[in-house]
Wavefront OBJ file of the C-alpha trace (Angstrom):
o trace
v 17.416 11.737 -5.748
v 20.767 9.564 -6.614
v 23.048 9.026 -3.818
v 25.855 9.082 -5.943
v 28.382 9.088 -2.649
v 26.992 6.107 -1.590
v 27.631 4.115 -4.810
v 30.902 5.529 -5.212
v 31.559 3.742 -2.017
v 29.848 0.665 -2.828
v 31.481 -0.049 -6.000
v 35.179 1.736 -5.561
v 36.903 -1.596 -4.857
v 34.846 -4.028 -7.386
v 37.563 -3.978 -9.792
v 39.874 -4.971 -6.956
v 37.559 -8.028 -5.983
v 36.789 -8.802 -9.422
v 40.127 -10.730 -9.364
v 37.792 -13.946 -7.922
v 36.473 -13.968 -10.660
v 37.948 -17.306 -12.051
v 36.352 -20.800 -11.299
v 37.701 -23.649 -10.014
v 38.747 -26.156 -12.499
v 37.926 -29.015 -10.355
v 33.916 -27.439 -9.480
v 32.220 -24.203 -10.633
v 31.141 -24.203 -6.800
v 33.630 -21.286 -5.952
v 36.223 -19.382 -8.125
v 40.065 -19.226 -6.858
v 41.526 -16.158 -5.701
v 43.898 -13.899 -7.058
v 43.873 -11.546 -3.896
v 45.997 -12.059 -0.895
v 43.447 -11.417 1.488
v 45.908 -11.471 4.524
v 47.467 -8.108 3.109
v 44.540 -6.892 2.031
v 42.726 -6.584 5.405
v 44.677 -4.285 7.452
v 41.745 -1.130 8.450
v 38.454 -0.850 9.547
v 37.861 1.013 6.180
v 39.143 -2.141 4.164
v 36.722 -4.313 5.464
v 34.246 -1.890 4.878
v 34.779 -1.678 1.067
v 35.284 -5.410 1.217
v 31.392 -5.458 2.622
v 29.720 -2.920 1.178
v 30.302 -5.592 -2.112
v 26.671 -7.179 -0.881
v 25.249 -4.322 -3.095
v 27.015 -5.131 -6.163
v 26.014 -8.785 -5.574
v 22.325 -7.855 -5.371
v 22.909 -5.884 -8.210
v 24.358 -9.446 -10.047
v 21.147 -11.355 -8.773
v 18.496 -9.014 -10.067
v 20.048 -8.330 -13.222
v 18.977 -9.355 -16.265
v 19.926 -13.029 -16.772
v 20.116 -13.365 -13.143
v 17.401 -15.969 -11.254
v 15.233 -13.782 -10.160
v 14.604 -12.872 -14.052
v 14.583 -16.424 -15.528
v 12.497 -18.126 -13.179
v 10.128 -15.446 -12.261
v 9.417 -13.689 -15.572
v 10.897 -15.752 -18.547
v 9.693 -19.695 -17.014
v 6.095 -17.889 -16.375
v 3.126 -17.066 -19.106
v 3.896 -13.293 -19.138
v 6.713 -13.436 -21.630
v 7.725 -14.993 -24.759
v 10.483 -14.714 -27.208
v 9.289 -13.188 -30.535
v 12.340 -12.634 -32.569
v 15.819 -12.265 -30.944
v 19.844 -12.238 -31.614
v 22.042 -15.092 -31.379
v 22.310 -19.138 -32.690
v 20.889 -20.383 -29.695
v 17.502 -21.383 -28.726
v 18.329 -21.081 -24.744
v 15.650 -18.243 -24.056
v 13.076 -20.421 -25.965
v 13.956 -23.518 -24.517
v 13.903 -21.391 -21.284
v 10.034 -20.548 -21.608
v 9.064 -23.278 -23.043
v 10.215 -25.374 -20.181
v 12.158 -27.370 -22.348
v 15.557 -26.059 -20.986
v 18.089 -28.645 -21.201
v 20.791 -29.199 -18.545
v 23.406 -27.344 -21.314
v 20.947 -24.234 -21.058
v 23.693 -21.248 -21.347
v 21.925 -19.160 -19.637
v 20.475 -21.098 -16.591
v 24.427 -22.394 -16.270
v 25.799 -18.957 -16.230
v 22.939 -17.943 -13.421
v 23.739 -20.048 -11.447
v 27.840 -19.599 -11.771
v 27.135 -16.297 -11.262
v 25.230 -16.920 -8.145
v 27.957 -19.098 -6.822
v 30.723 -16.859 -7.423
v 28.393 -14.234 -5.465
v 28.146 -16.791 -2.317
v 31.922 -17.461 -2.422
v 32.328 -13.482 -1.831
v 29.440 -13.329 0.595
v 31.049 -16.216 2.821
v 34.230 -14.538 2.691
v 33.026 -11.335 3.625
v 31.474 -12.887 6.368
v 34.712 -14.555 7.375
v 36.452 -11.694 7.556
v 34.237 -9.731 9.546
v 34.091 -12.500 11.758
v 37.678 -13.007 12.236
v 39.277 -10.382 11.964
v 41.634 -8.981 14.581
v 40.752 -5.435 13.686
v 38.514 -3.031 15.976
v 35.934 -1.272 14.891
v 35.492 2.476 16.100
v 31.695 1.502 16.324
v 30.644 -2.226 17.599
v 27.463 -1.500 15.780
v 28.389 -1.054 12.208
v 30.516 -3.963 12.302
v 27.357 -6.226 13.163
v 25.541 -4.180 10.714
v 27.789 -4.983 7.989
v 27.452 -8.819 8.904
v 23.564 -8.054 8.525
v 23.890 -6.922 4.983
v 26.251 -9.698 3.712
v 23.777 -12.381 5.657
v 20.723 -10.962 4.205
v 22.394 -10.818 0.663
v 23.393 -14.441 0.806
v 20.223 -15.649 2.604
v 18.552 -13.744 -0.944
v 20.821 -15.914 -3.167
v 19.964 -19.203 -1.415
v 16.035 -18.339 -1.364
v 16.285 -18.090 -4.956
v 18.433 -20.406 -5.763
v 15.974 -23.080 -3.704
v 13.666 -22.125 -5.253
v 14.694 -22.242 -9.018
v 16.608 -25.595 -8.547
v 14.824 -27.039 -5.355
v 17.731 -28.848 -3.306
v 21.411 -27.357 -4.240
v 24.931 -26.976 -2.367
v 24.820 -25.052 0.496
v 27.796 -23.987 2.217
v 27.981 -21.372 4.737
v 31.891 -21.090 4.872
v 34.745 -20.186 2.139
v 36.084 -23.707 0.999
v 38.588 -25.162 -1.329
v 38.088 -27.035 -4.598
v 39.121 -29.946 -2.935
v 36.349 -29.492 -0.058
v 33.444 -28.559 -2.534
v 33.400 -32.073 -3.203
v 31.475 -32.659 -0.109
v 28.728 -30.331 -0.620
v 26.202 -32.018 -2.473
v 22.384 -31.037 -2.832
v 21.032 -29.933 0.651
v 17.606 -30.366 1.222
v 15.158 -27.705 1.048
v 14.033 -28.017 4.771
v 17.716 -27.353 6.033
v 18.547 -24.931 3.985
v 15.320 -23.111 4.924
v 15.835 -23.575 8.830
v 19.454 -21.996 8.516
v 18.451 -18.887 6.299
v 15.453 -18.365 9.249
v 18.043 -18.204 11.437
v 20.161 -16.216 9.925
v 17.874 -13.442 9.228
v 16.690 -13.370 12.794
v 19.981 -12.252 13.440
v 20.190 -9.895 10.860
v 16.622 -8.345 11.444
v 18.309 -7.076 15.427
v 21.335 -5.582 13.676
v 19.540 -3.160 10.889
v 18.115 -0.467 11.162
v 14.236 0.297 10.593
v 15.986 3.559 8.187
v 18.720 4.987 6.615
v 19.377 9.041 6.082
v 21.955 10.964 3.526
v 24.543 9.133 1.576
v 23.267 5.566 3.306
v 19.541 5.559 1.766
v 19.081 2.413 -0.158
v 21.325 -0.032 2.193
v 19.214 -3.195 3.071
v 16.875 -2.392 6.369
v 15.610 -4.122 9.331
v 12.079 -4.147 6.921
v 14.013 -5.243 3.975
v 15.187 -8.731 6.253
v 11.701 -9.436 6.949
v 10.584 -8.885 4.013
v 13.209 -11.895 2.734
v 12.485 -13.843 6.012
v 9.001 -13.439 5.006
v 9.253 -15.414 1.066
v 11.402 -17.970 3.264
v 8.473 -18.522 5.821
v 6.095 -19.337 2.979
v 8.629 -21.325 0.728
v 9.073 -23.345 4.085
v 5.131 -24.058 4.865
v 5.345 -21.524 7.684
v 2.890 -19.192 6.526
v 1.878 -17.818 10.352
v 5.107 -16.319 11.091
v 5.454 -15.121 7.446
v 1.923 -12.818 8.341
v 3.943 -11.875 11.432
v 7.001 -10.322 9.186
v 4.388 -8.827 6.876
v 2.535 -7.232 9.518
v 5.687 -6.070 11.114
v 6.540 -4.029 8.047
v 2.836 -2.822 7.219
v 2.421 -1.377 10.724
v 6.065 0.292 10.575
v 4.461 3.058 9.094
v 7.572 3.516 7.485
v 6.391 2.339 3.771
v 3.241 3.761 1.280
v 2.152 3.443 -1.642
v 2.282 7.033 -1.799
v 5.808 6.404 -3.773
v 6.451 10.105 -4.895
v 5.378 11.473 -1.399
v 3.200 13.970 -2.479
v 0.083 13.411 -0.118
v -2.188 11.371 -2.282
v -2.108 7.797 -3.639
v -3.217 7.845 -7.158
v -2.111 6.195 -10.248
v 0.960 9.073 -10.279
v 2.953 6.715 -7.834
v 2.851 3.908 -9.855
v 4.599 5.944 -13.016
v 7.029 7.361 -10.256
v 8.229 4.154 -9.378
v 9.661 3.615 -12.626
v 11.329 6.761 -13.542
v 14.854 6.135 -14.443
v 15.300 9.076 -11.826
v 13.382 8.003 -8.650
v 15.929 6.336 -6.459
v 14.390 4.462 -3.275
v 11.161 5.990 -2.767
v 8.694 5.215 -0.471
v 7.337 2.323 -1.624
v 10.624 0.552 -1.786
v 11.549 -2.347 0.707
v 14.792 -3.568 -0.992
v 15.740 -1.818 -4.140
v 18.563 -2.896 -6.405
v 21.017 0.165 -6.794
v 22.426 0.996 -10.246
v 24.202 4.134 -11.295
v 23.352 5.912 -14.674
v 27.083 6.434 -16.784
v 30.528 4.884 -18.171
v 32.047 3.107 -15.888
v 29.510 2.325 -13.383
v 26.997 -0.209 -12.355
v 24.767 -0.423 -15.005
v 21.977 -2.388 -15.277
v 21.175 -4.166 -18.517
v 17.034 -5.017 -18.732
v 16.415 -2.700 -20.949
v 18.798 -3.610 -23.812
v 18.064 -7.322 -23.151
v 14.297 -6.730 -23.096
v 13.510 -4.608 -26.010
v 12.945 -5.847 -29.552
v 14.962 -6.957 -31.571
v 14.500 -5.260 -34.616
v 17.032 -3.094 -36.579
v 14.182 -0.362 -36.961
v 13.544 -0.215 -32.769
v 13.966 2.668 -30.884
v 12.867 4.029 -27.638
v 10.099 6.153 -26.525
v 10.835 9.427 -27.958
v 14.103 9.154 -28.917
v 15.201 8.864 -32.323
v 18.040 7.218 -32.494
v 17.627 3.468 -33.246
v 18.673 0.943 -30.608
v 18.214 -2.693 -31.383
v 17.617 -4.906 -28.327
v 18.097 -8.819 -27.391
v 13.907 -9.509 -27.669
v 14.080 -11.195 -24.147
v 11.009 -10.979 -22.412
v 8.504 -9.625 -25.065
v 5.312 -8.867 -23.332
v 2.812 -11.936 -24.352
v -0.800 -11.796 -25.522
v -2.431 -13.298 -22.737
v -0.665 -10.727 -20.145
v -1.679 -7.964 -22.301
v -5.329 -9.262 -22.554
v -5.752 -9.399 -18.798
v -5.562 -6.032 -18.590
v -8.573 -4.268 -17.131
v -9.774 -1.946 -19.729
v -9.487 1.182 -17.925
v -6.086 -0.074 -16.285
v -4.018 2.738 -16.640
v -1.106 0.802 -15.494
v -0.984 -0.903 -18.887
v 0.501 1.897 -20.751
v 2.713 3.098 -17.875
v 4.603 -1.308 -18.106
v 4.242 -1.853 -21.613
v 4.160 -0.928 -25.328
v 2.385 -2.663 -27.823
v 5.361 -1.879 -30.334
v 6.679 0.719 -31.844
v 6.755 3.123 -35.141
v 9.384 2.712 -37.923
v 10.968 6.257 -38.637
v 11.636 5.724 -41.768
v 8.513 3.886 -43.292
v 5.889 5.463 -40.755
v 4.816 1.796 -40.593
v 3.897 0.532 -37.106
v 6.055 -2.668 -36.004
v 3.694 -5.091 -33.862
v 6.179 -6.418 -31.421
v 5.643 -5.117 -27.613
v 8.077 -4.719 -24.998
v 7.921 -3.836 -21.341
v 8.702 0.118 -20.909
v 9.771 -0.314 -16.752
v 12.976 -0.031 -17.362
v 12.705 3.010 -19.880
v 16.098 4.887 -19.089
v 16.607 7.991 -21.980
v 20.460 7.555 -20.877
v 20.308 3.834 -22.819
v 23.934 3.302 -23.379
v 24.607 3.342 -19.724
v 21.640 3.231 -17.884
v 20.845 3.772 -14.547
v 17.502 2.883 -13.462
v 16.939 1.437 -9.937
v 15.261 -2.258 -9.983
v 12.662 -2.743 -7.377
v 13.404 -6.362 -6.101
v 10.369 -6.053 -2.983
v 8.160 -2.965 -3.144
v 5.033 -2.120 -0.852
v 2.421 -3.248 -3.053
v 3.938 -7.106 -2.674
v 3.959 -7.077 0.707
v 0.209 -5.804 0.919
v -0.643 -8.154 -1.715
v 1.234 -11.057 -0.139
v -0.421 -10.210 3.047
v -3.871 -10.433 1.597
v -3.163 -13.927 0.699
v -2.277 -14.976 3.399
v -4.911 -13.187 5.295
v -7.257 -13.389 3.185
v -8.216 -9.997 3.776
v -9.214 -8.259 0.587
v -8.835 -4.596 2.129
v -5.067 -5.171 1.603
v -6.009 -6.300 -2.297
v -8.206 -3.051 -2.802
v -5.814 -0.909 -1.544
v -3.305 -1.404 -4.243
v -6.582 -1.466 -7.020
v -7.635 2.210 -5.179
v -4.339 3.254 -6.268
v -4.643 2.230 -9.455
v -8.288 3.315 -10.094
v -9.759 0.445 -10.078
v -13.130 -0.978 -8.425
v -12.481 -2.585 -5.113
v -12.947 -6.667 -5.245
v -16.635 -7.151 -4.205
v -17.797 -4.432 -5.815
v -20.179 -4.672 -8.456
v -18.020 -2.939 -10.921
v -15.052 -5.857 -10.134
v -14.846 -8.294 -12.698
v -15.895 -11.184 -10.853
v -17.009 -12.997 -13.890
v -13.124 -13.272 -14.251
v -11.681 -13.564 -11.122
v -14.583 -14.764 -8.837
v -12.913 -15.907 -5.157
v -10.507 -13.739 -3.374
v -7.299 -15.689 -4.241
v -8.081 -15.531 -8.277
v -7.912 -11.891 -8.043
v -5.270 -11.486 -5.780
v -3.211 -13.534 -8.095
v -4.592 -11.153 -11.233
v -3.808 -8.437 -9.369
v -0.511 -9.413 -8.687
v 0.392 -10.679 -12.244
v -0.713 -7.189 -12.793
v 0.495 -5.069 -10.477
v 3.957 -6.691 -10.429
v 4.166 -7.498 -14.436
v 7.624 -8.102 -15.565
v 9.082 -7.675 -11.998
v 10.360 -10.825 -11.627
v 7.576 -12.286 -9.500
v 4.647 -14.722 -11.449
v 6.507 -17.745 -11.592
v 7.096 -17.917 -8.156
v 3.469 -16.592 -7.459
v 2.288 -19.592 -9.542
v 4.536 -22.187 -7.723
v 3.797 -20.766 -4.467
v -0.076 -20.807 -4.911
v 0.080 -24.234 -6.313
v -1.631 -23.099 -9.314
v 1.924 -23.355 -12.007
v 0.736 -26.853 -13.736
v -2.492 -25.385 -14.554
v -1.772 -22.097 -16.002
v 0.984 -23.201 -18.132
v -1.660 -26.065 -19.550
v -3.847 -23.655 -20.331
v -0.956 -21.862 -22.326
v -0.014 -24.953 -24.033
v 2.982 -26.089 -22.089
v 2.319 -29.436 -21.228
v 5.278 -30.079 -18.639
v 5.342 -30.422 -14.945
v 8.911 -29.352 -14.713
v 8.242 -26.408 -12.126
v 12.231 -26.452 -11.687
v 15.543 -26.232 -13.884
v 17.820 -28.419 -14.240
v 21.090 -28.601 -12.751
v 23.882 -27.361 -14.569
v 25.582 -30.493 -16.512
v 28.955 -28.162 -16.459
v 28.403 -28.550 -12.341
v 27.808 -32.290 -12.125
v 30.510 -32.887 -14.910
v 32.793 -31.518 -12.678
v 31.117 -32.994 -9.271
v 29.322 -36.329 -10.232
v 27.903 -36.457 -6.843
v 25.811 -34.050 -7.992
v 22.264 -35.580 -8.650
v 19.994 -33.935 -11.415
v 16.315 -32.632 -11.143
v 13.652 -35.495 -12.799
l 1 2 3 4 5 6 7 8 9 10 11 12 13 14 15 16 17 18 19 20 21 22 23 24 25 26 27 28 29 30 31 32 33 34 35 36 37 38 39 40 41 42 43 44 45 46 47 48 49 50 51 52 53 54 55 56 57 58 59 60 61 62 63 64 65 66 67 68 69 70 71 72 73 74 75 76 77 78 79 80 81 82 83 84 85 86 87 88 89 90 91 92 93 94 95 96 97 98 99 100 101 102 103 104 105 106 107 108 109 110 111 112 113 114 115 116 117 118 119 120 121 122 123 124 125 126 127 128 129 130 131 132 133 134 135 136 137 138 139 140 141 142 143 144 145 146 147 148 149 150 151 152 153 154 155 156 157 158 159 160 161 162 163 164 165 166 167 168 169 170 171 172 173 174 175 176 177 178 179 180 181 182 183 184 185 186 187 188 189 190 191 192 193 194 195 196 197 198 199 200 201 202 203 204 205 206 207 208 209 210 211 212 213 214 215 216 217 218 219 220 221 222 223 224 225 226 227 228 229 230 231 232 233 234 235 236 237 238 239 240 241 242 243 244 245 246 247 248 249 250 251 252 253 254 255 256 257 258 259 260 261 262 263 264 265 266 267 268 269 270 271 272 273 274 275 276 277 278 279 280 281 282 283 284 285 286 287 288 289 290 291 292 293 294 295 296 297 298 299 300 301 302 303 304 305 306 307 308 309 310 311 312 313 314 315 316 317 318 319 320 321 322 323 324 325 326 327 328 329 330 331 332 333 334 335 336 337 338 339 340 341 342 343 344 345 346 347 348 349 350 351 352 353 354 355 356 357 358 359 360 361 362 363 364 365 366 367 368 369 370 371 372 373 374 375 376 377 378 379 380 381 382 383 384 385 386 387 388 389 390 391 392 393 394 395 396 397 398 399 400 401 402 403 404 405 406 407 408 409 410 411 412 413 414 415 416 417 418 419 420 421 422 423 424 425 426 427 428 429 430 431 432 433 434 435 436 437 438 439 440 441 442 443 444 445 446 447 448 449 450 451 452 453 454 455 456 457 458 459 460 461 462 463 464 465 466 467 468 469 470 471 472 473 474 475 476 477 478 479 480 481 482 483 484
């Protein structure tokens, strides 16, 4: 069901903040300001529009373009680029790990997730001096929750993709930016620990009406969680994961109907299932002009002047990001019914009858394509059972997600053990899987220490498991160092 009131809310003032829009000309750091804050922030309900902008900055991050999409999907072995628009070879250069430090794209992520921290920092600064009172203590410290979870997401990612990067925790001028330089990894993990704690105690474990799909106390852990493993800390990360499995309040019975079958899995992806209840932290989008739409879909599918959508005749011609690749499509378990419900193998020419060979991913199908609407599932049930299993090593976490899909349980005679013989091959198939085009393998394969070796095995002879730092950024900072 949409919660239309709720997005309303969220996204009445973005054309208001949309005025920081414009980056510094000394640093891309941090855009200037347009807004006169002081007059802005005069009510309780001010700063609460001013906050509730943590969901369109999730919804920046986990867009197409965003991090989570070029490092996790178009660095890994699930994509390619067959044929797509433009004079550029960035989404090539991208996957090929070849990226240089000019990349368009990679620059623009990360100005984009910049901007996003500036407005996070200074949401936090005004909650946290602000002379207004609150009618309720509580949603005050809940709102500082959100905006410290959101950020926390940013840096993960961001730490990630680019391994040591700026890291301030406070609005600053041009003229300070100069002094943030790379921060290593190990800092910047302690202080995001930290500050989800604190966030954790101020959300709650559930939402109800208009509020369903703001970030939970399960949603924090789940975050605190990637940061615990990114950080070596993989004991307390089993203690978030467990936290959220014994909640009781998550299944992989998405579509609530009783029974865990493969129906859940096509329910997740419906351009009409909003927050269901399999999902942990869910990117919100709305559907229609003028709203938040999200873009995967026209960026993923083909482009080909003869493409259109699942039955719907009118043609659409995509960007050709992100086109399904043969070995993804070949790991498919034969009787994998989650292969048809995340992918097409191309699609039919209406004029010539003529089949056109060029696949594309299908979970982000929206029949409303011009503005589409379709929630984005950033952490969903099955990766936290998954992600517990490896760390467990527990396969009864791994089979339940197969169960679901029909499959036979690792172990099993009927498993395909002549494929995936130990426990963490097939959790990693199973995720690759599971989790195809989601935004997840690259990270899987850098986490599991197994990155150099698939991406030999596709070819890519590189050991460049991170991007490189904007040259726009250290142009304009030469402190700035640059990744080997």
């Amino acid at each position: 069901m949409k919660k239309k009131t709720l997005y309303k809310s969220i996204y009445a003032h973005i054309l208001l903040l949309s005025l920081w829009g414009c980056a510094s000309d000394k640093l891309d750091l941090y855009p200037e300001t347009n807004l006169t804050a002081g007059n802005f922030y005069t009510s309780e309900n001010d700063l609460t529009l001013a906050a509730n902008d943590v969901y369109r900055q999730l919804s920046r991050l986990y867009n197409s373009g965003g991090i989570p999409d070029l490092y996790g999907e178009l660095y890994s072995d699930n994509v390619y680029i067959k044929q797509t628009t433009g004079a550029h070879s960035f989404g090539e250069d991208i996957n090929k790990h070849s990226a240089k430090s000019d990349n368009g794209y990679i620059t623009t992520a990360w100005n984009n997730a910049y901007n996003a921290i500036y407005i996070l920092n200074n949401i936090l600064d005004k909650l946290n001096n602000t002379s207004i009172s609150f009618a309720d203590p509580n949603l005050k410290t809940r709102l500082e929750a959100e905006a410290l979870t959101t950020r926390a997401f940013y840096y993960y990612h961001l730490s990630q993709a680019f391994g040591a990067v700026p890291f301030p925790l406070k609005v600053v001028t041009p003229d300070e930016s100069y002094d943030y330089l790379r921060e290593d990894t190990k800092v910047i993990y302690q202080q995001l620990i930290k500050d989800l704690l604190k966030a954790k105690t101020a959300l709650p474990n559930s939402y109800t009406g208009n509020n369903i799909g703001r970030l939970t106390r399960s949603a924090a852990s789940a975050v605190l969680a990637k940061v615990y493993i990114a950080a070596g800390n993989k004991e307390e990360a089993k203690k978030e994961l467990q936290e959220i499995i014994q909640s009781g309040l998550y299944s992989l019975d998405a579509n609530s109907d009783g029974k865990i079958n493969i129906a859940d899995y096509e329910y997740i992806f419906k351009a009409s299932t909003k927050n269901s209840k399999e999902s942990i932290l869910e990117i919100q989008y709305l559907a229609g002009q003028n709203n938040v739409n999200s873009t995967h879909q026209t960026d993923y599918a083909p482009w080909d002047f003869a493409f259109h959508l699942p039955n719907i005749n009118t043609t659409f011609r995509g960007n050709g990001l992100n086109t399904p690749s043969n070995n993804l499509i070949a790991e498919y378990e034969t009787n994998d019914a989650r292969k048809n419900l995340s992918l097409q193998l191309g699609f039919t020419n209406l004029q010539t009858n003529k089949f056109i060979d060029f696949p594309y991913t299908i979970k982000f199908f929206d029949p409303d394509f011009l503005y589409p609407g379709q929630n984005v599932e950033a952490i969903r049930y099955a990766d936290i059972l998954l992600l517990y299993a490896e760390l467990s090593g527990e396969a009864t976490y791994l089979n339940q997600v197969r169960e679901r899909a029909g499959l036979a349980p690792f172990g099993s005679s009927d498993y395909p053990n002549n494929k995936y013989a130990t426990l963490s091959l097939a959790i990693e198939h199973e995720r690759r899987i599971e989790l195809a085009f989601e935004f997840h393998r690259f990270y899987d394969l850098v986490r599991t220490g197994r990155a150099d070796q698939v991406l030999k095995a596709n070819g890519i002879n590189t050991s460049k498991l991170l991007f490189p730092i904007p040259l726009s950024a250290i142009d304009a900072n030469p402190g700035l160092t640059q990744n080997p």
